[in-house]
NUMI-861713 format. One record per residue (C-alpha): x, y, z; residue number from 0. Coordinates in pm, 1 decimal. Last residue first. Layout:
# NUMI-861713
[roti [X,Y,Z],NUM],
...
# end
This chain:
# NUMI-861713
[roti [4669.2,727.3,5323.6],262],
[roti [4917.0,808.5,5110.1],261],
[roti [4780.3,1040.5,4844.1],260],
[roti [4476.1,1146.2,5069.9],259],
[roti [4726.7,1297.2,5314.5],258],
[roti [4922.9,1445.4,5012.8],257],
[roti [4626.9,1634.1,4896.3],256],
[roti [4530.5,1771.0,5215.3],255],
[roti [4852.5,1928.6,5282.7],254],
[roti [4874.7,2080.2,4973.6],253],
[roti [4531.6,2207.9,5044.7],252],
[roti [4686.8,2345.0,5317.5],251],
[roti [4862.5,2585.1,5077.6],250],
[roti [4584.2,2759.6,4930.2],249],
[roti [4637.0,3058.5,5151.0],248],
[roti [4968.4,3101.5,5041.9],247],
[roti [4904.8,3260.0,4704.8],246],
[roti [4680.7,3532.7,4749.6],245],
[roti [4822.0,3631.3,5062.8],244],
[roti [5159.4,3670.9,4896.8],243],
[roti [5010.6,3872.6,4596.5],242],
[roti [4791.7,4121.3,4921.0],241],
[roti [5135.1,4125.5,5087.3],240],
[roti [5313.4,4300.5,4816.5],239],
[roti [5031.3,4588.2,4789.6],238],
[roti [5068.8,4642.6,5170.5],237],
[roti [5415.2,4686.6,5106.3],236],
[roti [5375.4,4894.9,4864.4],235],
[roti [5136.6,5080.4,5017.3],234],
[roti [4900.0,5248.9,4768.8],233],
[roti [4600.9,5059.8,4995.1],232],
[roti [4240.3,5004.4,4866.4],231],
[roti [4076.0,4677.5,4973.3],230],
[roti [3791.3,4537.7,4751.6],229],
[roti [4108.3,4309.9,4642.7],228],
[roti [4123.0,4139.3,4957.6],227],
[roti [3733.9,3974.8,4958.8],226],
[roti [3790.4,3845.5,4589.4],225],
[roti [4136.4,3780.6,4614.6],224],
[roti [4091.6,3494.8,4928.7],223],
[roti [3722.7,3371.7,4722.3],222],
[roti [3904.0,3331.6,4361.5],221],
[roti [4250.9,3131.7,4611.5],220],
[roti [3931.8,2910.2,4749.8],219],
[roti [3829.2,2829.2,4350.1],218],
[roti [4099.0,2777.3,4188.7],217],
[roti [4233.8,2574.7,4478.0],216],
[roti [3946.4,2328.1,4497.8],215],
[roti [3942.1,2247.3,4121.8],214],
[roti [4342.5,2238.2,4156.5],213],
[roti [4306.4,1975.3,4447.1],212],
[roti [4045.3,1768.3,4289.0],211],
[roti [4248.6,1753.8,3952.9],210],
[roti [4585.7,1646.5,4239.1],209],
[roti [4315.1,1366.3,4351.4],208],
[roti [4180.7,1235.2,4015.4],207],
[roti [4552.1,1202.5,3850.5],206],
[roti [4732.9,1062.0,4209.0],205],
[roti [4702.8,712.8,4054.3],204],
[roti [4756.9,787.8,3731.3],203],
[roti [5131.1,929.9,3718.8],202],
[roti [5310.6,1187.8,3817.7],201],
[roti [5324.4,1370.6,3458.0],200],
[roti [4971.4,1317.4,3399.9],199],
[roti [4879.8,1417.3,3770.2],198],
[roti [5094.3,1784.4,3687.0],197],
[roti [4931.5,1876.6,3392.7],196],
[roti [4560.4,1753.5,3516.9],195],
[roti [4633.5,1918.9,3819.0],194],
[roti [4732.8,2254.3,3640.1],193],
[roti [4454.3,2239.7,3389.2],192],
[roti [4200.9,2225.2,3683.7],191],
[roti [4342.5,2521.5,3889.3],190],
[roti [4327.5,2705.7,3545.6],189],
[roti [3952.7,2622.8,3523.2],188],
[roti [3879.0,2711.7,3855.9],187],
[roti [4045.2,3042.9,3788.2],186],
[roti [3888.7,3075.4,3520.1],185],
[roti [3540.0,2969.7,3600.7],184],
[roti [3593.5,3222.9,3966.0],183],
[roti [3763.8,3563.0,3802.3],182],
[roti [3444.6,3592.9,3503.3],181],
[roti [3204.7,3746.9,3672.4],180],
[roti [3376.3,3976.7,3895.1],179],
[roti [3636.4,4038.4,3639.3],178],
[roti [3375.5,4118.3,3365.0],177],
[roti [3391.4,4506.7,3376.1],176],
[roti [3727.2,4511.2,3493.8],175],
[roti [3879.0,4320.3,3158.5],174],
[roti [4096.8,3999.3,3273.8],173],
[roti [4448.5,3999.3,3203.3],172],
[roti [4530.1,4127.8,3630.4],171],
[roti [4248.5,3859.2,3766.8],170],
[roti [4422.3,3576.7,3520.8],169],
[roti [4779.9,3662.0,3685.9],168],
[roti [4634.8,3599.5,4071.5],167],
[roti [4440.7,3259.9,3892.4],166],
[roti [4741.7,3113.7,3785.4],165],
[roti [4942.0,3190.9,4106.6],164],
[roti [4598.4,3032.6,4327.5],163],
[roti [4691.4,2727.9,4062.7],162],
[roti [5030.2,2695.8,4094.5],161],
[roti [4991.4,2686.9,4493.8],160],
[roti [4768.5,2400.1,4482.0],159],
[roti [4900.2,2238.2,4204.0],158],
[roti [5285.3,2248.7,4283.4],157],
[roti [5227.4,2181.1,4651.2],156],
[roti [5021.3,1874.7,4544.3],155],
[roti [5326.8,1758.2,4339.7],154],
[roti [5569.4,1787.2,4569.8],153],
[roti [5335.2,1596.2,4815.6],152],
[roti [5406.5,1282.1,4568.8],151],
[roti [5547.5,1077.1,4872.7],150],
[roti [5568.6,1266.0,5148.3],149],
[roti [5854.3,1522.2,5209.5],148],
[roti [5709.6,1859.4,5051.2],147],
[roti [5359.4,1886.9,5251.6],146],
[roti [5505.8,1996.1,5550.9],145],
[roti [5572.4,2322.5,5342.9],144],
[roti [5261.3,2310.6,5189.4],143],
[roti [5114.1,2331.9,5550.2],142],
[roti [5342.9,2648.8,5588.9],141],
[roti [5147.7,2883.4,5369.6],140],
[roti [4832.4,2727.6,5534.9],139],
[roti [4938.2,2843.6,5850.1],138],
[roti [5072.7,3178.4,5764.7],137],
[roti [4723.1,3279.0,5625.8],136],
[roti [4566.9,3139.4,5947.6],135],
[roti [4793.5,3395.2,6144.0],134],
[roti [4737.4,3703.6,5922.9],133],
[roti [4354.9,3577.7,5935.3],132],
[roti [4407.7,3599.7,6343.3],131],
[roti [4567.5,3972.1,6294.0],130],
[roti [4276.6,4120.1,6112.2],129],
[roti [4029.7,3961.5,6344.4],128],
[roti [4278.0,4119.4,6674.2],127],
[roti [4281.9,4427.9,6472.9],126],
[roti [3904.2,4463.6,6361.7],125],
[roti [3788.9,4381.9,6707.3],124],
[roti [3990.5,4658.9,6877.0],123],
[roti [3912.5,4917.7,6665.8],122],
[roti [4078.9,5215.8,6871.2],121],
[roti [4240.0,5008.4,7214.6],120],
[roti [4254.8,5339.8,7382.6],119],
[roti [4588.5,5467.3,7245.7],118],
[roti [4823.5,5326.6,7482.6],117],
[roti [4845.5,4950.1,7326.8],116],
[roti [4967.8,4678.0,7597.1],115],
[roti [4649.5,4465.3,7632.3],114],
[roti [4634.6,4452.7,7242.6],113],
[roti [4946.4,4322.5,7186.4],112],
[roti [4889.2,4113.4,7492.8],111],
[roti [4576.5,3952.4,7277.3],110],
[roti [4800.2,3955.0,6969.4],109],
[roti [5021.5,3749.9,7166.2],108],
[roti [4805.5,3486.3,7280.7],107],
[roti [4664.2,3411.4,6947.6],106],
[roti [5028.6,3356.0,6826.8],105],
[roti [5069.0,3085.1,7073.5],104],
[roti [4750.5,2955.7,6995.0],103],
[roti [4917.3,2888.7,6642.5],102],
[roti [5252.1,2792.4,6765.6],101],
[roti [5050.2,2492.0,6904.5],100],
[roti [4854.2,2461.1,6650.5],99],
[roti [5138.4,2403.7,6391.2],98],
[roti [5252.9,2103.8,6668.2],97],
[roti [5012.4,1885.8,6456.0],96],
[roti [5279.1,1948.1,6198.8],95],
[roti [5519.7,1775.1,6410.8],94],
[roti [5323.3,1483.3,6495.9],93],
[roti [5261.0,1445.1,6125.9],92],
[roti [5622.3,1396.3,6055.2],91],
[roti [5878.8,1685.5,5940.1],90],
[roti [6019.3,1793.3,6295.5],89],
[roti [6299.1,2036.3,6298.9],88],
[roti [6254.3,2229.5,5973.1],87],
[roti [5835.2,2231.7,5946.2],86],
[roti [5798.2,2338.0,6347.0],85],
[roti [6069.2,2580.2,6331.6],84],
[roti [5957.4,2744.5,6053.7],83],
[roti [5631.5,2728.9,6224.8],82],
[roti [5768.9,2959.4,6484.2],81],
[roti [5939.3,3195.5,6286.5],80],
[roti [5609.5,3251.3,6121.8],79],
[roti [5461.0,3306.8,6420.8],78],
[roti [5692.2,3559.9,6582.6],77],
[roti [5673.2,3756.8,6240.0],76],
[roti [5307.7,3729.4,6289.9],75],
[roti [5311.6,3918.6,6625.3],74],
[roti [5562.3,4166.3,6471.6],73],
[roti [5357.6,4268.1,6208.0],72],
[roti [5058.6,4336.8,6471.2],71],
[roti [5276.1,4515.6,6684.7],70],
[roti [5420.4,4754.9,6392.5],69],
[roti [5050.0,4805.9,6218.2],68],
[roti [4913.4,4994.6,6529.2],67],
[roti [4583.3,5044.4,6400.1],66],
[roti [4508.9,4810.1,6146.8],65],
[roti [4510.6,4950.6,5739.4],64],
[roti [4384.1,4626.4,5611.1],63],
[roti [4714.9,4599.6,5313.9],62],
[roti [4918.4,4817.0,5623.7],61],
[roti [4868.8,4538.5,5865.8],60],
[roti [4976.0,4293.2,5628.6],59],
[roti [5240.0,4468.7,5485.3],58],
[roti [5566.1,4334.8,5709.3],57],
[roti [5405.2,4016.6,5845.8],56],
[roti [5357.2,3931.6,5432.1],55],
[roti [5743.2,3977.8,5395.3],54],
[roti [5788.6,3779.9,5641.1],53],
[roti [5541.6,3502.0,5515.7],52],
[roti [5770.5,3544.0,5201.1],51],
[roti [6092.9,3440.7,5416.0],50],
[roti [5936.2,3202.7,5602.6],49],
[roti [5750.0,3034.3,5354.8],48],
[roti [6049.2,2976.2,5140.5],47],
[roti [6261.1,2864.9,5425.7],46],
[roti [5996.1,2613.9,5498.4],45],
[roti [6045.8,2490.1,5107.7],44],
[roti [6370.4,2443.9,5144.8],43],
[roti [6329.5,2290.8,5448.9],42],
[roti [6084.0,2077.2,5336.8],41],
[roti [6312.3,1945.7,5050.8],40],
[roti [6404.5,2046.4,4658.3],39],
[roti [6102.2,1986.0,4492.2],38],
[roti [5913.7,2164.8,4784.4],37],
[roti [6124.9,2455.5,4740.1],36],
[roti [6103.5,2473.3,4388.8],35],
[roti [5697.2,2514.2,4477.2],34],
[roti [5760.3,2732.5,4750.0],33],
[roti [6015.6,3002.4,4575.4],32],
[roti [5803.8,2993.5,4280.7],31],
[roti [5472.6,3035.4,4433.1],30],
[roti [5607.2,3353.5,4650.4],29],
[roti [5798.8,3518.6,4316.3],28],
[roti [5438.8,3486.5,4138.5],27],
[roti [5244.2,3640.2,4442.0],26],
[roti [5460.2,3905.8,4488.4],25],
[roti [5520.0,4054.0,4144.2],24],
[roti [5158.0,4011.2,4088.6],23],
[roti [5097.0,4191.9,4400.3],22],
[roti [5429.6,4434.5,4364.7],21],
[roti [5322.1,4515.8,3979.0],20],
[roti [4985.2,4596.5,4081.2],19],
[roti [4651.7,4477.0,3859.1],18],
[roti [4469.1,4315.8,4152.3],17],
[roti [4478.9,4622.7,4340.5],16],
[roti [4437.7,4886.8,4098.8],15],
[roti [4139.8,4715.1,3975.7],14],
[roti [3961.6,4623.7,4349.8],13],
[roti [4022.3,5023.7,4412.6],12],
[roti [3835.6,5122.7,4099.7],11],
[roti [3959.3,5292.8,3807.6],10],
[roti [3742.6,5549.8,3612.1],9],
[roti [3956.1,5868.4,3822.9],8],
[roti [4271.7,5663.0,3661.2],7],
[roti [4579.7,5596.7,3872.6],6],
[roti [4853.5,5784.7,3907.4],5],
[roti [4833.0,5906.8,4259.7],4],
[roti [4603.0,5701.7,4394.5],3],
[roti [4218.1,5906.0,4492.2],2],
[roti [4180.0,5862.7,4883.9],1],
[roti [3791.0,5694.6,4925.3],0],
# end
């Protein structure tokens, strides 16, 4: 494993990760822009998504070191324009269901990314996995999105996304030789204290379901930084992607919240 420049021989990858400037930077900046975006409109808040799901096209690749990281950024770029488009020009359910749609269509080209690579298709598998969790990441990023214009769905973006946030800034506090340990009850915990905030200042009858939504957040955003962060990139952009992955995979549960809002 390549010693960073700068960092201590003692210090493990998963530390250096989690404790970056450009992840935490990343991640916090990303759960701003979409939560004030979903305050302000869901196409605010898909304009959010797009431009930090852009800048997550841009490291991803580098953040799992994929062979041909160019293609592969490109192929989510293409998707993440594509759900832009699904979030800005058609807001109702129908619309989101057309998420899939740009999601097979994203499938299709990594597959012809692959098809047209000249250097012997070298870890085939791990790119087209690598590129299919860029895609799912993207997804859920832009469920919170559709989330914004229901009644109340401003509020489940705010949880759901606070709380992976919350839990990205408790991994960097927390001492390395109890992160492990210690990263899922606090973040569940914070994910908790966020829904109770925010279902106290909406009102009672979204209380149980938005402190259902952080509990669930907390602890799906601890699993998304607990598999990333054994990663070891001094990439900055792959750094900035790993804070922006953190964040936006949580968002469906946005999305989930809001459905059981109004149903």
């Amino acid at each position: 494993m390549p010693v960073v420049p700068g960092a201590s021989l003692t210090e493990s990858p998963a530390s250096r990760l989690a404790t970056s400037s450009l992840a935490l930077g990343g991640g916090v900046l990303t759960a701003a822009l979409v939560v004030i975006g979903a305050y302000a409109g869901s196409d605010v808040a898909a304009y959010a998504v797009l431009a930090t799901g852009l800048a997550l096209a841009w490291g991803w690749p580098l953040l799992l070191g994929l062979p041909r990281p160019t293609g592969t950024s490109l192929v989510l770029a293409a998707a993440c324009l594509g759900m832009a488009g699904v979030v800005v020009f058609s807001g109702d359910d129908d619309g989101m269901q057309a998420l899939s749609v740009v999601l097979a269509g994203g499938l299709v080209l990594a597959f012809l990314h692959q098809l047209v690579r000249t250097d012997g298709r070298e870890d085939l598998t791990v790119s087209l996995a690598g590129c299919s969790f860029g895609l799912v990441l993207l997804a859920s990023g832009m469920f919170s999105a559709g989330a914004a214009p229901y009644d109340q769905g401003d509020a489940a973006v705010a949880v759901a996304i606070g709380a992976a946030a919350l839990g990205l800034l408790a991994d960097a506090v927390l001492p390395e030789q109890h992160a492990v340990e210690w990263s899922w009850p606090v973040s569940v915990l914070l994910g908790v204290l966020v829904g109770l905030v925010v279902g106290l200042v909406t009102g009672d009858l979204s209380l149980n379901i938005l402190l259902l939504t952080g509990l669930v957040a907390g602890f799906a955003g601890a699993a998304i930084r607990r598999v990333l962060r054994l990663l070891d990139t001094d990439d900055p952009a792959g750094r900035l992607s790993y804070g922006i992955a953190a964040v936006l995979s949580t968002g469906v549960l946005a999305y989930a919240a809001q459905y059981l809002i109004n149903r």
